[in-house]
N, C-alpha and C positions, 0 to 999 in steps of 0.2 A: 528557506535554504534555496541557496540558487542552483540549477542544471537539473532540474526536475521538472523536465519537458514531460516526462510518462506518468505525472499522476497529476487528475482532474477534480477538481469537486463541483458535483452538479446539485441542487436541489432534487432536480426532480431526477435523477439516479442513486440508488442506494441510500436514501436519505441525505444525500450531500456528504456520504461517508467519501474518504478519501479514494479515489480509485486507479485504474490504468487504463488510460486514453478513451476515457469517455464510456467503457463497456463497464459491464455489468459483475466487476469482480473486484473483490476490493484488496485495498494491501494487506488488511487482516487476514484475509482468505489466506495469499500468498505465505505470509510471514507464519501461520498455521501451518500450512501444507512442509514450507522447510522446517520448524520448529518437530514435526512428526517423525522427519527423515528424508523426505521427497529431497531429490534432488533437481533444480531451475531446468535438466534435460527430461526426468521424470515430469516434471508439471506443467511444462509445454507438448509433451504427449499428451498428457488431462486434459489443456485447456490449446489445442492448436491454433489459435488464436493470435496467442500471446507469443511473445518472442524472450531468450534467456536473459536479455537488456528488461525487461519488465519484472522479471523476477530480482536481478539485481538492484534496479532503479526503488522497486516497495519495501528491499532489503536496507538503504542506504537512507530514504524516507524515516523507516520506524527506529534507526537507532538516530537518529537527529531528532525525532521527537520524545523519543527515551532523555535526551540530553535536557530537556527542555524545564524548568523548573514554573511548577504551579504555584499562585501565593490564592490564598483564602481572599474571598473578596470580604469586607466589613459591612453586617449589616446596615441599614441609613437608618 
């Protein structure tokens, strides 16, 4: 997807899980944190780091990978 400057995948951070701007928090954290009740002004008080564009941007991430259809690979 494109305009997803705020989330990075590194190896050597979080397993190469998908994250926001190189730190050490990942969009599951995020999409957890709203999924609970937190609100993006709630969870930049948690994480003052972060800014309510990061909360949106791992918002907008996880429903495009929601979208996303898996097929079974065939064993050889």
């Amino acid at each position: 997807m494109r305009n997803l400057d705020r989330i990075t995948f590194d190896p050597a951070v979080m397993g190469g899980k998908p994250c926001i701007r190189g730190l050490r928090v990942t969009v599951g954290t995020l999409v957890g944190l709203v999924a609970s009740g937190k609100s993006p002004e709630q969870i930049v008080m948690l994480y003052p780091y972060l800014e309510t564009a990061d909360v949106t941007e791992a918002l907008r991430y996880a429903a495009w990978r929601s979208e996303e259809i898996e097929l079974p690979v065939a064993a050889a």
